[in-house]
C-alpha positions as CSV (number, residue, x, y, z in Angstrom):
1,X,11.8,53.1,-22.1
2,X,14.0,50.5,-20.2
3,X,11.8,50.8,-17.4
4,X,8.8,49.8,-19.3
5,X,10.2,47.4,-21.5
6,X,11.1,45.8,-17.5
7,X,7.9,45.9,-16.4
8,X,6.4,44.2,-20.1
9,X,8.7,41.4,-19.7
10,X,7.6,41.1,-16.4
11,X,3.6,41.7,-16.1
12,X,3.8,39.4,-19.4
13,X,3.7,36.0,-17.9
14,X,1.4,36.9,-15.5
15,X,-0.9,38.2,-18.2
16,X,-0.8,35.5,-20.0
17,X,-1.4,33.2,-17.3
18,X,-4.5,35.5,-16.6
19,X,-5.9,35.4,-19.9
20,X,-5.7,31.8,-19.7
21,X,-7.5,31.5,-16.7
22,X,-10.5,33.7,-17.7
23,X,-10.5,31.5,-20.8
24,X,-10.7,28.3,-19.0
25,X,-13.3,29.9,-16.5
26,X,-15.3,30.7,-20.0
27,X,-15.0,27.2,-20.8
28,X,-16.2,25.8,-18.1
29,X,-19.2,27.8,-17.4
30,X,-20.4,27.4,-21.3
31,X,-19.6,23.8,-21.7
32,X,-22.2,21.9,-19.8
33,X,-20.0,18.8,-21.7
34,X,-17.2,19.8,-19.9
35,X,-18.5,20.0,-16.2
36,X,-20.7,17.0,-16.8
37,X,-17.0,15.0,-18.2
38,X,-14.8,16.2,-15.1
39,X,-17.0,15.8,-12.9
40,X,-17.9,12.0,-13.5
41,X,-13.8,11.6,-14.2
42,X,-13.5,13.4,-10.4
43,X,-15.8,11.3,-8.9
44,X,-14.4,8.1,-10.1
45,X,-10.6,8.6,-9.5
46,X,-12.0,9.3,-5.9
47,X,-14.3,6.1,-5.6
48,X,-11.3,4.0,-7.5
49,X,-8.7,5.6,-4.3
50,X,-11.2,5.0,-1.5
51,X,-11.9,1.7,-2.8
52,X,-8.3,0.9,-3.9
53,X,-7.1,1.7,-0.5
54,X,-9.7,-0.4,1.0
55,X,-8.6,-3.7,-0.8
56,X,-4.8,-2.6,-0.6
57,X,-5.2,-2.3,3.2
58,X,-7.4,-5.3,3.7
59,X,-4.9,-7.5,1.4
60,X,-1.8,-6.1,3.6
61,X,-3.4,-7.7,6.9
62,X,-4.1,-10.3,5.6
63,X,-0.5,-11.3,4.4
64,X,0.5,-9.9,7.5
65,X,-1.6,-12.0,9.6
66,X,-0.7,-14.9,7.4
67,X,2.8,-14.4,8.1
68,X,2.6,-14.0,11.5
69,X,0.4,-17.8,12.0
70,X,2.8,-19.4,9.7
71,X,5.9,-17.8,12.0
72,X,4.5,-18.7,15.0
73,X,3.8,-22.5,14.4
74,X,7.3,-22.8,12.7
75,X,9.3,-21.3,15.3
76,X,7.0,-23.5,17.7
77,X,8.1,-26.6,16.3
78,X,12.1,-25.1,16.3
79,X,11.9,-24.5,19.7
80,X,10.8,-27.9,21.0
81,X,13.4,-29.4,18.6
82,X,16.3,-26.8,20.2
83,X,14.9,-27.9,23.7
84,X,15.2,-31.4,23.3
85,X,18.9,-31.0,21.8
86,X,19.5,-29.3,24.7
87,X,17.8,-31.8,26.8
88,X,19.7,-34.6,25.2
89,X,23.4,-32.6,25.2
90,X,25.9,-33.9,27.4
91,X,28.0,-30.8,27.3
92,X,28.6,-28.9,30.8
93,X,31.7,-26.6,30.5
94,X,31.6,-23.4,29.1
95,X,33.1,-24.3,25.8
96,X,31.5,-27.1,25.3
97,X,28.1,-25.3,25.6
98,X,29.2,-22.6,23.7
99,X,29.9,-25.3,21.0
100,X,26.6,-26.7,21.7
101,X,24.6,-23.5,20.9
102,X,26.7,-23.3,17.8
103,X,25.6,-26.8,16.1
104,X,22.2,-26.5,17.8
105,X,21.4,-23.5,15.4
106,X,23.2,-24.1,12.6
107,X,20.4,-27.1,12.5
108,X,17.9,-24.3,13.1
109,X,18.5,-21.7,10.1
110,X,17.6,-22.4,6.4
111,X,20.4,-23.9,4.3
112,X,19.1,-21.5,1.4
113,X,21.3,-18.2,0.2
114,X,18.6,-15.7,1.1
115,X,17.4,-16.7,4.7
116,X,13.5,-17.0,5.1
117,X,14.4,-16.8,9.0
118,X,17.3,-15.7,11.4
119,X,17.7,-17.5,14.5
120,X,19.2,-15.6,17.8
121,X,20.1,-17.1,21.0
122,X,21.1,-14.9,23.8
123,X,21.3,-15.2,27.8
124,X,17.5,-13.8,29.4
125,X,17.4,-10.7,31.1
126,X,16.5,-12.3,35.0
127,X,19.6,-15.2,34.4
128,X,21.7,-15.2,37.3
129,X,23.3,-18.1,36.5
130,X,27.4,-18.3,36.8
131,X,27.6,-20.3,33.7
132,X,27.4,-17.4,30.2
133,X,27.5,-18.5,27.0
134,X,27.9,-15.9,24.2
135,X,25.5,-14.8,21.7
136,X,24.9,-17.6,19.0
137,X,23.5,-15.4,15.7
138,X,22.8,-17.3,12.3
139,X,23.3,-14.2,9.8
140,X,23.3,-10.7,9.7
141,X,20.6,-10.1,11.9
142,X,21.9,-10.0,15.4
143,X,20.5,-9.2,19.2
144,X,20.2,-5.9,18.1
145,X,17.3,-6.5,15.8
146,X,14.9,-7.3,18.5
147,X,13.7,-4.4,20.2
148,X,13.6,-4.4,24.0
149,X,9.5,-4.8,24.3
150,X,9.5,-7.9,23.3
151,X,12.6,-9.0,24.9
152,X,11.0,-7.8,28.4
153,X,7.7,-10.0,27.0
154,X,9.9,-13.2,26.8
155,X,11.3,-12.8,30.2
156,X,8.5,-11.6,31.6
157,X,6.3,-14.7,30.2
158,X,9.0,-17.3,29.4
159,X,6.4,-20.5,29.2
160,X,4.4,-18.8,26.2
161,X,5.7,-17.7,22.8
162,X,5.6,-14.0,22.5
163,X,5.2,-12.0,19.1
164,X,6.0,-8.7,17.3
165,X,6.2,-7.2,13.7
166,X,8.5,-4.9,13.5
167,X,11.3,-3.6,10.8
168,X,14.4,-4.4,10.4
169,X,17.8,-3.3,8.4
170,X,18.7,-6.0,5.8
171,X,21.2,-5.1,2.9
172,X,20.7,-1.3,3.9
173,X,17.1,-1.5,3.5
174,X,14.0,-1.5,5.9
175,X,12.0,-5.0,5.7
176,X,9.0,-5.6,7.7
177,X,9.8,-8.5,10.0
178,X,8.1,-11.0,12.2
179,X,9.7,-11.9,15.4
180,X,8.9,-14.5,17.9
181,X,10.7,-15.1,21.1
182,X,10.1,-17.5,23.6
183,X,12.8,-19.3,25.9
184,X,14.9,-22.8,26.2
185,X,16.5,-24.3,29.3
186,X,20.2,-25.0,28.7
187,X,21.7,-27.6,31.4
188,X,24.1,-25.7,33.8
189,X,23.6,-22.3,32.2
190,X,20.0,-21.4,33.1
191,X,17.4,-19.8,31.0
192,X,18.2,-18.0,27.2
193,X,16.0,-16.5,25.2
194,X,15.1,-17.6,21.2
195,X,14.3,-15.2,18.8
196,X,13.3,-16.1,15.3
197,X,13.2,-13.1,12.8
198,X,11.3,-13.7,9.9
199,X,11.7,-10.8,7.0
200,X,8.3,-10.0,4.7
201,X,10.6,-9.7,1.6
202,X,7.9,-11.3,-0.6
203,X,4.8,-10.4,1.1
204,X,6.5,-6.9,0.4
205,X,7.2,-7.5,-3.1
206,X,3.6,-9.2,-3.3
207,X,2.2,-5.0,-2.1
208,X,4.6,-3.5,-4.3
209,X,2.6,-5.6,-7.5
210,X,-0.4,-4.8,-6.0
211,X,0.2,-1.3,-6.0
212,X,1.2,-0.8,-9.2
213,X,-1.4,-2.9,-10.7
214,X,-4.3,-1.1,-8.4
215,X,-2.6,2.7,-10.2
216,X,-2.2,1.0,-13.7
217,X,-6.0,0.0,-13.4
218,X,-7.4,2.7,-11.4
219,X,-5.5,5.2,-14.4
220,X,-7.3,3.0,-16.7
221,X,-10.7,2.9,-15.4
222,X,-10.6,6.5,-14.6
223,X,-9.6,7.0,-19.2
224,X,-12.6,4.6,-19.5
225,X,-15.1,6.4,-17.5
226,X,-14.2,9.7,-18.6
227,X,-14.9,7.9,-22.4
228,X,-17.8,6.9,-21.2
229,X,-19.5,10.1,-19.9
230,X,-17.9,12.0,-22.8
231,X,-20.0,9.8,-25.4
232,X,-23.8,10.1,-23.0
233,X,-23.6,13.7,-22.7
234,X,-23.2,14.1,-26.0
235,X,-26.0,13.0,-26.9
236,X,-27.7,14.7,-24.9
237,X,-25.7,18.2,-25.1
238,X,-26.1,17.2,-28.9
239,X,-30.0,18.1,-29.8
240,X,-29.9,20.7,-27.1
241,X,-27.0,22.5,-28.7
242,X,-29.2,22.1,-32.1
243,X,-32.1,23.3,-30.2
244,X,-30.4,26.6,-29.3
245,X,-29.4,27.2,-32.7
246,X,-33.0,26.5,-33.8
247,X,-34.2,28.8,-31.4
248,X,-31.5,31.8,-32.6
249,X,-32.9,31.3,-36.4
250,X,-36.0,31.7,-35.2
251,X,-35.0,34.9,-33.4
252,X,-33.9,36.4,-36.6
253,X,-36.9,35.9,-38.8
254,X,-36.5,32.9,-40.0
255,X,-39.6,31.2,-38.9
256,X,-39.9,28.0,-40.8
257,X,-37.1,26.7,-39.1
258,X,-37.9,23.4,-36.9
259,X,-36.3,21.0,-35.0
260,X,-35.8,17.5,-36.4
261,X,-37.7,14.7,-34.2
262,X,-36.4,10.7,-33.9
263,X,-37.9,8.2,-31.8
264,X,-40.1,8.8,-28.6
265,X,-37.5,9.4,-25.8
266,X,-37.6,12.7,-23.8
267,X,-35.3,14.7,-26.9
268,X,-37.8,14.2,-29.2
269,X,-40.3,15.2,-27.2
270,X,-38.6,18.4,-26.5
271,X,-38.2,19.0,-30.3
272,X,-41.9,18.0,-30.9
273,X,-42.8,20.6,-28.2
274,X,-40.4,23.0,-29.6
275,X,-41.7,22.8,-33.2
276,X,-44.8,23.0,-31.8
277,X,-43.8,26.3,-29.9
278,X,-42.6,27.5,-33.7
């Protein structure tokens, strides 16, 4: 008795789930409703993703290329400012250059709380010079940041601005970035390298609202169609149901029974056929 009281408690929810399935397979084979209802509801959600995808994608580059014009002509113009500071500087000893870099980009980053940019000056990778200044850095974002591609880019094509987006760590999260590097002469210490990092944190806010607003509407379009294909096959699903009734009265003897016949449309001439049948 324990042993088969074990194996009821355990066959029971597969049983069940069983019976449910055979039900549901009942349903959907008898309810031409039902297949006629997911289907269209299938096909949309798919067409809303591929399409939702599509305009999420082409929105993303397009920010992203936006970003990446607006970087470059900013840092552009920060350079040539930075160069002609440099140009104009008097400064020749260590320290006093090391001072120099300092003041020189502390007029380069934003004067905001939450930086648009971060500014990084560091010694190129082919300067042989005896004269080394340190690492100037404007915020949290230091030399580390920039990955060594486009540090080799800078010093391998130091009269041309060079360009990467990339990802970066800010307040222990991962920001898309935009970084351009390109190169200033400082007197008596030789060639150093420029980097301005500029974080996507509102082109990445911008995706998140997209996103959510594509789901929200896509959820809602999806309700809508499925509304929509629920009320046209009913009426068609409708007069044939009434049909088949019709039909089944008939079967058992009861011969004056007849289908009843509105308008002109292809169901009523199916019913005027079918009383005609009768």
């Amino acid at each position: 008795m324990p042993e088969q009281a074990q194996a009821a408690s355990t066959n029971g929810p597969a049983a069940v789930a069983m019976d449910l399935l055979r039900r549901a397979r009942r349903t959907w084979r008898q309810s031409l409703q039902l297949r006629v209802v997911s289907t269209t509801v299938l096909l949309g959600v798919l067409t809303v993703g591929l399409l939702g995808a599509y305009l999420y994608d082409e929105i993303s580059r397009g920010l992203t290329e936006q970003k990446v014009t607006t970087s470059t002509y900013d840092a552009r113009a920060l350079t040539r400012v930075a160069q002609a500071r440099w140009e104009s500087t008097t400064s020749r000893t260590v320290a006093d250059l090391n001072i120099a870099a300092g003041d020189i980009l502390a007029g380069l980053k934003p004067s905001d709380p939450d930086p648009t940019r971060y500014v990084i000056m560091a010694r190129g990778i082919e300067n042989t010079n005896a004269t080394v200044l340190a690492t100037v850095e404007s915020g949290t974002l230091g030399l580390s940041s920039v990955r060594s591609e486009l540090k080799e880019a800078v010093s391998a094509h130091p009269s041309t601005q060079q360009v990467q987006v990339s990802d970066v760590i800010i307040d222990s999260e991962r920001v898309p970035a935009v970084m351009v590097g390109s190169q200033v002469q400082v007197p008596s210490a030789g060639a150093y390298d420029l980097y301005f990092i500029y974080p996507m944190n509102r082109e990445q806010a911008t995706m998140a609202f997209i996103q959510k607003a594509f789901l929200i509407a896509g959820l809602i379009l999806s309700v809508l169609v499925g509304a929509v294909a629920w009320v046209v096959t009913r009426q068609v699903v409708t007069p044939v149901r009434r049909a088949a009734a019709v039909a089944e009265r008939l079967s058992s003897g009861k011969l004056n029974e007849r289908m009843a016949s509105h308008g002109e449309d292809d169901l009523a001439l199916l019913a005027t056929s079918f009383n005609g049948m009768a």
